[in-house]
N, C-alpha and C positions, 0 to 999 in steps of 0.2 A: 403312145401315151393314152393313159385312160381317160373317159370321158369326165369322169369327177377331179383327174387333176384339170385336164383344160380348162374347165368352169373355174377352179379355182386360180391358175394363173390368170386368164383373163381378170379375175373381179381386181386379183393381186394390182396388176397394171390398170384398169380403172382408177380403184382409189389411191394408187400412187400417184397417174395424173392429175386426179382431183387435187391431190396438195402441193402437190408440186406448183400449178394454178394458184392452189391459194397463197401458197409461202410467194410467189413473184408479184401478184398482186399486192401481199401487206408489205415487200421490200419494197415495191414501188410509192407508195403509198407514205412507207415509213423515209425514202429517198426526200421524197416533196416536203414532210415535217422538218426534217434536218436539217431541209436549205434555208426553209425560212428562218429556222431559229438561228442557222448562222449567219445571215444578214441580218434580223433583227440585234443581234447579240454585235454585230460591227456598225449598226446603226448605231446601237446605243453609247458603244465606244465614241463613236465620231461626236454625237450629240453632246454626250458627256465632255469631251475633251472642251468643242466651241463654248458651252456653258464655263468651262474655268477661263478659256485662256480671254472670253469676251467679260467677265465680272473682271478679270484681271486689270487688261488693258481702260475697260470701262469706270468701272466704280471704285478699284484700286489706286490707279495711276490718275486720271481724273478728278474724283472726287475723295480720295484719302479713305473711302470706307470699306471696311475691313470685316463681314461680320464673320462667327465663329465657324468651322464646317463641324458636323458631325462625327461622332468618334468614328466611324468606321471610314472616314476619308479626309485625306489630307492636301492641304497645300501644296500643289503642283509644280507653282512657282515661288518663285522668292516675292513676299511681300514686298511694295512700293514702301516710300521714305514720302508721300506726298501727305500733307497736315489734311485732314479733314474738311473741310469744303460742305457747309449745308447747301449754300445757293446754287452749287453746280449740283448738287443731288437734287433737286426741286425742279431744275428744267432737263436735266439726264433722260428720265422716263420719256418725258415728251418728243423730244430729239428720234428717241428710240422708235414710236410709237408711230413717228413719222417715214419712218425707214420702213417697220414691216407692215404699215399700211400700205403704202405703194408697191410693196413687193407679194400681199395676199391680194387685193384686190384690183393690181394688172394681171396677175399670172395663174392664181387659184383661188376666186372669190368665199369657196368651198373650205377653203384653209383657216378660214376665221377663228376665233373663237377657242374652243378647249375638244381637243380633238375627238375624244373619247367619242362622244356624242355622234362627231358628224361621222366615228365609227360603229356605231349603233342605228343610227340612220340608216347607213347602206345594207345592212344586216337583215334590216326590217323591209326596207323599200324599194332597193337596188339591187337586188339579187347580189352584193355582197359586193358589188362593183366600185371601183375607185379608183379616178383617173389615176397615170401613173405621175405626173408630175405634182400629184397635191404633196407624198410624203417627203420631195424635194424641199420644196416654197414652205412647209411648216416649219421642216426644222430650220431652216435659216432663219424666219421668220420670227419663230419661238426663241430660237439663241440671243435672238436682237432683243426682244421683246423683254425678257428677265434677265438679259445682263445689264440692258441700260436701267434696272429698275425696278419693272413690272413685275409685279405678284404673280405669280404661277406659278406651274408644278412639271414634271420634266416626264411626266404618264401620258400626258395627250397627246406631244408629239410624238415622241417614241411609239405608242399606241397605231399613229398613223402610218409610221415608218412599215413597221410590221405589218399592220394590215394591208398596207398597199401593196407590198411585194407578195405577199399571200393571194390579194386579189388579182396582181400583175401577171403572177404563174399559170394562177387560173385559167385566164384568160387567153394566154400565149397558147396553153396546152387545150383550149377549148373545150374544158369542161362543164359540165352543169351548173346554175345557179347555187343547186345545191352545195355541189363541192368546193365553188367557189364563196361560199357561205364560211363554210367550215374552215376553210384555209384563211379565209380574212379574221375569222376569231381566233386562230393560233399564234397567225403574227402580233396580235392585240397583243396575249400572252404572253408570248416571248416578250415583245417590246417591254411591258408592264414588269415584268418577273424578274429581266434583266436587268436594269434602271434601277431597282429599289433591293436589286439581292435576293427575293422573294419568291420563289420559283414557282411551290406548289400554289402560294396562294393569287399568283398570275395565272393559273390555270382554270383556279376556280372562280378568278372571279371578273373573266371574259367566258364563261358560262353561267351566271349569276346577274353581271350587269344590266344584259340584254332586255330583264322585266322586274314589273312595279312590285308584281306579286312572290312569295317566295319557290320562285321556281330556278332551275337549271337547265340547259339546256345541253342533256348528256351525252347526246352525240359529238360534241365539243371536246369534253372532260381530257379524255387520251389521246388526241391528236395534237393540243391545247400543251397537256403536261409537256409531251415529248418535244416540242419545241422552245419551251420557258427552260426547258434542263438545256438543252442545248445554247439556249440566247445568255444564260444566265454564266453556265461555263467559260463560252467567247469572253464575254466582258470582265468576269473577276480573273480572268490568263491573264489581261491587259492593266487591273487597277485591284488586282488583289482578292483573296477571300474572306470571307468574314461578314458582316451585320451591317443594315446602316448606320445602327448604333450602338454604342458602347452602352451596357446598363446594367446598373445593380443588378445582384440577385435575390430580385425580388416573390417573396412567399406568401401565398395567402393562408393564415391558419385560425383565423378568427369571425366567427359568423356574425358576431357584431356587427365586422365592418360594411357588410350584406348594406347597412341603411344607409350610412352615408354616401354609400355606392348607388344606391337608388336617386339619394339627391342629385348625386352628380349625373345621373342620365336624367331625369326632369331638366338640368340647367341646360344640357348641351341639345335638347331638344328646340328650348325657346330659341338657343344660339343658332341652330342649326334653320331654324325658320326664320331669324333676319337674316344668313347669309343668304338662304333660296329666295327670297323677298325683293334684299340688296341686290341680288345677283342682275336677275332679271327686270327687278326696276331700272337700273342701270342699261340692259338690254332695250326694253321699251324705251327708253330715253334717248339711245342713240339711235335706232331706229325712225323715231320722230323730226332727230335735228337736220333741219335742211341743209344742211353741209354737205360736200362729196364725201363718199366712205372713207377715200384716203387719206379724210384728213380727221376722222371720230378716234380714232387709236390715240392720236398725239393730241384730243384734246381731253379725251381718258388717262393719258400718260402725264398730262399736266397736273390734272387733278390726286393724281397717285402719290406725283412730287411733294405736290402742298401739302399732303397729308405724311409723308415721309419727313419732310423736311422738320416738323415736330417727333416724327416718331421712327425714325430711321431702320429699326428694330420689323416695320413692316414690310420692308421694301424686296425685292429678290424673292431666294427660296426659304430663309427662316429656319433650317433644318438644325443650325450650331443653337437655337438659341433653346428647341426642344430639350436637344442634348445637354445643357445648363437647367434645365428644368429636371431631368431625371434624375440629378444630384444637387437640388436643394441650394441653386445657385444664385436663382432669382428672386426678387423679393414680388408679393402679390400686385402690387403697382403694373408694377412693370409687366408681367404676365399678362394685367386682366386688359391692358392699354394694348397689348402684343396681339389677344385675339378678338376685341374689338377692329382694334387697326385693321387688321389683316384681312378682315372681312370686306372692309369697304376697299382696301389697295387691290384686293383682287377682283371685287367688281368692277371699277373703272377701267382696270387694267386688261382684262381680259372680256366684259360685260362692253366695250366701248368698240370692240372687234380685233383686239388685239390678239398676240398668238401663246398659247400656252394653256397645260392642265390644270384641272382644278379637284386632284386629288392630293395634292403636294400642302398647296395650301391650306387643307383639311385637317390633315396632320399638324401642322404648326398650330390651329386654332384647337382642336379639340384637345392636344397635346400643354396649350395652355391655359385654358380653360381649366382640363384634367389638374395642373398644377396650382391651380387659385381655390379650386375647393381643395384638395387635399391639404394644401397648407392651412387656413382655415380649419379645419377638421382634426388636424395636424394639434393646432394652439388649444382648441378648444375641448379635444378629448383624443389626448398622445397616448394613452393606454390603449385603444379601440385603435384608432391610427397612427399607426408608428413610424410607418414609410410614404411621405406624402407625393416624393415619388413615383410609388405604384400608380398615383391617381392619372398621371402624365399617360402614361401605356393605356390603362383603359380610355383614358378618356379621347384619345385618336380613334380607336376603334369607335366606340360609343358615337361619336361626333361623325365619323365619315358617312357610317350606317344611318344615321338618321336622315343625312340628305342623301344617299345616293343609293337604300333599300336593299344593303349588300352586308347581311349578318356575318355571311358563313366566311366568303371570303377574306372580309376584313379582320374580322378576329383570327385568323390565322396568317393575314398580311402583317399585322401590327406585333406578332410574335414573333415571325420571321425577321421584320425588322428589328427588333431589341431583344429575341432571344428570350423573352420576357414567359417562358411558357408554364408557369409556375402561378398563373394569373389568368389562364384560360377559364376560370369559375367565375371570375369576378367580369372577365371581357363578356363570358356568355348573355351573364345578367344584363347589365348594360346595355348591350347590341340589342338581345330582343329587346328589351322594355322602350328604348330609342325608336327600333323599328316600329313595333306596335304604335308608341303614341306619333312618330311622324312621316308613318306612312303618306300622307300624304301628300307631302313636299317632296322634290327631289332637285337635284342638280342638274340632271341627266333628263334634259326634256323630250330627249327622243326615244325612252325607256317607251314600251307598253305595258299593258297591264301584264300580257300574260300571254302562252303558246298561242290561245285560242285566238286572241287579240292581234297577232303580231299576222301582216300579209306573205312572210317568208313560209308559214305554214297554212294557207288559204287551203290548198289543195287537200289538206291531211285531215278538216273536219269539215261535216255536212254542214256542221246548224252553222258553221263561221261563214260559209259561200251563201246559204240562204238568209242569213244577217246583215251581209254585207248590199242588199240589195231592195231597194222599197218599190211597192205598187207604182211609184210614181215613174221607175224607170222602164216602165210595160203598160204606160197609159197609149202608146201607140196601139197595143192588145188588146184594148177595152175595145168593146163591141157597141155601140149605139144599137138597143132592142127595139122592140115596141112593145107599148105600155096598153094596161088596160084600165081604167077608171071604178072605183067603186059601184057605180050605177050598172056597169052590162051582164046582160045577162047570159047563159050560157047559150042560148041559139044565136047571138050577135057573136060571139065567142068562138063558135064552130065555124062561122065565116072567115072571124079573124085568121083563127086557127090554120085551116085551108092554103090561107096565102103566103103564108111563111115556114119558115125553119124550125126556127129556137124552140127549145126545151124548157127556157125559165120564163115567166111571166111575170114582169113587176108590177104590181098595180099602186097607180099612184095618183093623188087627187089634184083638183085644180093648179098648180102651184108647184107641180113633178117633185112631190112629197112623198116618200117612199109609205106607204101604209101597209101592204102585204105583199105575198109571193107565193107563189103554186106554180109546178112544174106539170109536165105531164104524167109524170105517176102520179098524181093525184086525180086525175078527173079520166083517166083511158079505159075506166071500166064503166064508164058512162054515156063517153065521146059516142059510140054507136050504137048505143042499148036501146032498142026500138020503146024502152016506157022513159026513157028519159023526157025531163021538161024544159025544155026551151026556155020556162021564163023565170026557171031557178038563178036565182043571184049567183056571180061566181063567188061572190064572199066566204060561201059556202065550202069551195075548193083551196082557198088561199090562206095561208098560216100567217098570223101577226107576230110569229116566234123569228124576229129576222135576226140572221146571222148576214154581218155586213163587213166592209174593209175600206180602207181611207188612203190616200195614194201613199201617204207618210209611214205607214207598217211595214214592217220587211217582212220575205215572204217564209220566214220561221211563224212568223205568226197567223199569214195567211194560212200555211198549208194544216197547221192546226186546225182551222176551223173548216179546210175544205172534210177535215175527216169528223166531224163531229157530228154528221148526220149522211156522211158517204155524199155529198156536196160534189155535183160537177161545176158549178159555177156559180160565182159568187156578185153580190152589187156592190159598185165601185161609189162611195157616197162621197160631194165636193169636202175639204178638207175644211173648210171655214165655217159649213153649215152640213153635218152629219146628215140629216133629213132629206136631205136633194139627192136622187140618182146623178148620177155620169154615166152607168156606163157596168158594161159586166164583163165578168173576168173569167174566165174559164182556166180548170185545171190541166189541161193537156199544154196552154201557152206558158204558166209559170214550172212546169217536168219540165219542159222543151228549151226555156232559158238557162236554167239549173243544167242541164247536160251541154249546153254549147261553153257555157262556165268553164265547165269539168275539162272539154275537150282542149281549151283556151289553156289552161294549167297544163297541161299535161303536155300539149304541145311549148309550152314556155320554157318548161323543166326539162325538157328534151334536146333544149336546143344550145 
């Protein structure tokens, strides 16, 4: 054989092993995606099932109430013949509240609340970790929780189902924080995608939710898709294909209607800032009440009652009464009472530590909100708007995005769900203008701002590890110097000089008041100069230009200024009174923390 073929068979077989490596890597890889999506996709079957057959046995049989389901789902069972009952729906929730308080906070104190969150949480803080028996205790907990009543939404648990098997895998297979990061936001996905029909935009928006700011997190993205397609298939095999809603075909073709569509994102704004207000007031509330935890759910589920028991419309998941709203079925009463209601049933409800999402509920509110202006709009100029309708679709998207800082995903969830996509111009508007003015609220309190922000990515930027750290955590480093006084002169100075180390000299007056500082490059061409004068003042040698630092700065800001004159070491002034030394800081101790950092990370991510 010639030597030019050798070469080239050899490189042949090279990059054939190369791919060969990599195609078993992404099947592997692509194996782990497909699993989660089919347990999250049988999560959500299960979930879904207890959610009908517990409202059945609960609110059906019990209490006679019956409310509408959405068009793309049906009645399971055969309706109950039981007369409606307000008083048994009054104390129902509490009952409930009672049940899955004992059952979150014996077995998963972590289970509380609206899962999403405490799935963003581990994302951020936990290297993605999540005990395995939380997405047990939620959804039991969650099925109790809004079938006896309680306001929520069927994304938090499911949410948790998925990420926890995502995390569970992880973990079994001993992988990185990393990967175990990525596998807990897929199961999110799935969970989210399959639950509401919504595939693509459960992909996008467990790489979205995670920050305040509009960012993604796009290592996510395609690990994410491939397991929402998967979770989303399992579950409509089991309960069908199709929308969660049945909905006009709805067109935007009038740029008039641009204003009133503006109104309507200002309304769902203010809306959107009492329910983050309610939300969490209610949170701070129960938090305060000296009661045992297990018993704040059922006195959150009391309060849900009382509030139901006039408006019955707020109680559960609300989804049928949306669906009446996209066909002009409600009158504005009833609507605007639906998503006031709905705001305060789900803070109790869920804000008291009870169990369930709080993206379900968003949709019914912004959904009727959306249908109280469009009617309105509707009466008062039906040439401009024709279809009040449409206002329902935007105004879920519109409404979710202002508390929850999620443009992209939502408006392509809220199409997914109603098919509505004829109305992407009008969702656009809305969402940004929502987001912009209520950026600042959100639902999602464990959102960060931002990559830089978030400690899942500490290791990835410099200025975020030098941020994360102030003077005050390296006052062990400060060095106790010796000072010299305005009065000495430079032969008193030579002495000084003699008996020590240090390179900086702070000169400070009666009161260890920093007044100046001089190093030894300032005075070493003099130190031994045989015409030097002894009874030269060092004042002479010492700079009043101080460059100083306070234990509270982090050392981004330190090491700014060690560069600002090529600075080996810096004066550490008390934090209450600038003026006072403590103490000096050298630049080889704050490198030397910074790299044990680094080493810290890297060994974490390693492991």
């Amino acid at each position: 054989m010639q030597p030019k073929e050798t070469i080239k068979n050899g490189l042949d077989k090279t990059i054939g092993s190369r791919r060969s490596k990599k195609l078993v890597h992404a099947g592997k890889w692509a194996l782990y995606f497909f699993a989660i999506g089919v347990i999250a996709g049988l999560g959500s079957v299960v979930f879904h099932t207890l959610c009908v057959m517990g409202s059945h046995y609960f609110m059906d049989i019990l209490a006679g109430y019956r409310p509408p389901p959405p068009g793309g789902e049906h009645h399971l069972l055969h309706p109950g013949h039981t007369p409606f009952n307000r008083w048994i729906l009054l104390v129902l929730p509490a009952i409930g509240g009672i049940f899955s308080g004992w059952i979150v906070y014996t077995f998963a104190p972590e289970a509380e609340g609206h899962g999403t969150d405490a799935a963003i949480e581990a994302y951020h803080h936990k290297g993605g970790f999540i005990r395995g028996r939380v997405p047990i205790i939620k959804t039991i907990a969650s099925a109790i929780t809004l079938t006896t009543g309680g306001s929520g939404g069927r994304e938090g648990p499911i949410a948790q189902i998925g990420a926890g098997f995502g995390s569970f895998l992880a973990t079994k297979l001993h992988l990185s924080d990393h990967d175990r990061r990525i596998m807990m936001a897929a199961g999110i996905s799935a969970g989210v995608g399959s639950i509401f029909r919504a595939p693509l935009a459960g992909a996008l928006f467990a790489a979205e939710v995670l920050y305040k700011d509009p960012e993604l997190e796009s290592e996510i993205i395609i690990p994410a898709g491939l397991s929402s397609v998967v979770a989303y298939c399992v579950f409509c095999l089991f309960f069908g294909w199709g929308t969660l809603f049945d909905s006009p075909d709805f067109i935007f073709t009038n740029p008039l209607e641009l204003g009133p569509y503006l109104v309507l994102a200002v309304v769902l704004v203010a809306l959107g800032v009492f329910y983050v207000k309610s939300f969490y007031g209610v949170v701070a509330l129960s938090k305060r009440l000296k009661v045992p935890n297990h018993i704040k759910p059922a006195i959150g589920g009391l309060v849900t009652g009382i509030i139901g028991f006039f408006l019955p419309q707020t109680l559960s998941f609300g989804y049928g009464f949306v669906q009446q709203a996209l066909t002009n079925q409600l009158t504005i009463p009833f609507l605007l009472f639906l998503a006031v209601g709905k705001v305060l049933t789900t803070s109790f409800s869920i804000g008291s530590g009870g169990s369930g999402g709080v993206f379900g509920p968003s949709v019914v509110i912004g959904g009727a909100m959306g249908g109280v202006v469009g009617q309105l709009f509707h009466q008062w100029i039906p040439s401009i708007v024709s279809q009040p309708g449409a206002f329902v679709v935007v105004g879920m998207a519109g409404f979710f995005t202002a508390v929850s800082n999620t443009p992209i995903s939502t408006i392509i969830f809220v199409s997914e769900m109603t098919n509505s996509y004829h109305l992407l111009l009008p969702s656009l508007l809305v969402c940004l203008t929502t987001f912009l003015l209520g950026g600042r609220w959100t639902i999602y309190a464990e959102q960060v701002k931002g990559k830089v922000n978030s400690p899942a990515h500490a290791g990835d930027f410099f200025n975020d590890i030098l941020g994360s750290i102030h003077v005050s955590d390296l006052m062990d480093k400060v060095r106790k110097v010796g000072t010299i006084s305005p009065g000495t002169n430079f032969g008193d100075f030579k002495l000084f000089f003699s008996q020590n180390q240090q390179h900086y000299f702070p000169m400070v007056d009666e009161n260890n008041r920093l007044v100046r500082i001089c190093s030894i490059n300032d005075f070493r061409g003099k130190l031994f100069s045989p015409d030097s004068d002894d009874q030269m003042s060092m004042c002479q040698f010492c700079t009043e230009d101080l460059i100083t630092i306070t234990p509270s700065e982090d050392l981004n800001s330190v090491l700014s200024k060690f560069t600002i004159k090529n600075i080996d070491s810096l004066p550490v002034m008390k934090e209450d009174d600038p003026e006072i030394l403590v103490g000096m800081l050298s630049r080889r101790d704050v490198i030397a923390l910074y790299n044990q950092k680094i080493r810290e990370m890297k060994h974490r991510a390693a492991q």
